[in-house]
N, C-alpha and C positions, 0 to 999 in steps of 0.2 A: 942475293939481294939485288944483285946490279942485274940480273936478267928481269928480275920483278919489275924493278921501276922502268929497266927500259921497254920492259912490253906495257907497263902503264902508259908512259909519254908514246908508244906507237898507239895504242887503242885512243888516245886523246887527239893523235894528229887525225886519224881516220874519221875519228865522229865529229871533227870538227870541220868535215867536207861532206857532213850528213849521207855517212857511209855507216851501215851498220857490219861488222864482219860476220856475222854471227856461226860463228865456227872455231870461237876460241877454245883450245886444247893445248895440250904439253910439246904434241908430236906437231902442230903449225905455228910454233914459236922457233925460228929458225936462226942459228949463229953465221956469222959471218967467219972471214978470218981472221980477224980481229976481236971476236966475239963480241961483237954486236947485234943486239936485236932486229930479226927482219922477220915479221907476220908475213905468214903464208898459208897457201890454198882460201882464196877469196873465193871459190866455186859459189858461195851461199850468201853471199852479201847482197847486200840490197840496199839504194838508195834510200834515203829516207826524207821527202820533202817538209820542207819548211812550216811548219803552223800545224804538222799532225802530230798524234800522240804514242803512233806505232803505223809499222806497215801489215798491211794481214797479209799472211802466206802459209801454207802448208808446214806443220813440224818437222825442221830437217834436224840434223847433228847427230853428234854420240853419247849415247847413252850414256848416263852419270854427269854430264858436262851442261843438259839443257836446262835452263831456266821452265822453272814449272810451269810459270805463267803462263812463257811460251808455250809453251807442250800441253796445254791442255785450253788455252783463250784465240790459240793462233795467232798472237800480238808478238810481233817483232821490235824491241825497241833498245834503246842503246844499254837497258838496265840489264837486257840480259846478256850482253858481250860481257859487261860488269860484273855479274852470276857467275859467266862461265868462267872468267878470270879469278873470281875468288876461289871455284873448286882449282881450277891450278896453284896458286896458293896453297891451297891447304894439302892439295897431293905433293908439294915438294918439301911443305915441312911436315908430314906424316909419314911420305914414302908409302901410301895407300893406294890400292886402285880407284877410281872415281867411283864403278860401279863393281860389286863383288857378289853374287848369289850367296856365299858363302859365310857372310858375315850376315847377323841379325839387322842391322839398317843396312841396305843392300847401296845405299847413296850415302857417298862420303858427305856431299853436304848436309844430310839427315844428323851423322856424327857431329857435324861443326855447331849443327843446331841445339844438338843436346849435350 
């Protein structure tokens, strides 16, 4: 619960410098020694100025993790850092892969949905 809310309060300090990270996943939530939350690999982020409603850019990330919107409108915007935080979420209280061939909904968040 305390890695939850502390990568909450980091995605809140980020988008509050209209910074989108958009690359939230299990493996770039990173501990310290203290086990402290520290987001990593901003490779994919992207400013986001003032008075827009997204940035447009090409579909990056990992499968299971992208916001659909994104992945099919090419809108970048803070809702879907917020998407991909929620499939983290839901992979640490299911212990499920994000994306499975293997299962009938192949996206953990399809599961969350139904």
């Amino acid at each position: 619960m305390k890695i939850d809310v502390e990568t909450a309060t980091a995605l809140q300090y980020v988008h509050a410098y209209n910074i989108i990270h958009g690359d939230i996943e299990t493996r770039n939530i990173l501990l310290n020694a203290e086990r402290h939350v520290k987001l990593g690999d901003f490779g994919l982020s992207r400013g986001f100025p003032n008075g827009h409603s997204h940035v447009s850019t090409g579909p990056q990330g990992t499968l299971g993790y992208m916001d659909p919107k994104y992945h099919h409108r090419s809108e970048l915007n803070c809702k879907s850092d917020v998407f991909n935080f929620g499939v983290v979420m839901i992979e640490l209280i299911s212990s499920l892969r994000p994306y499975d061939i293997t299962r009938s909904d192949h996206y953990l968040s399809d599961i969350a949905k139904n």
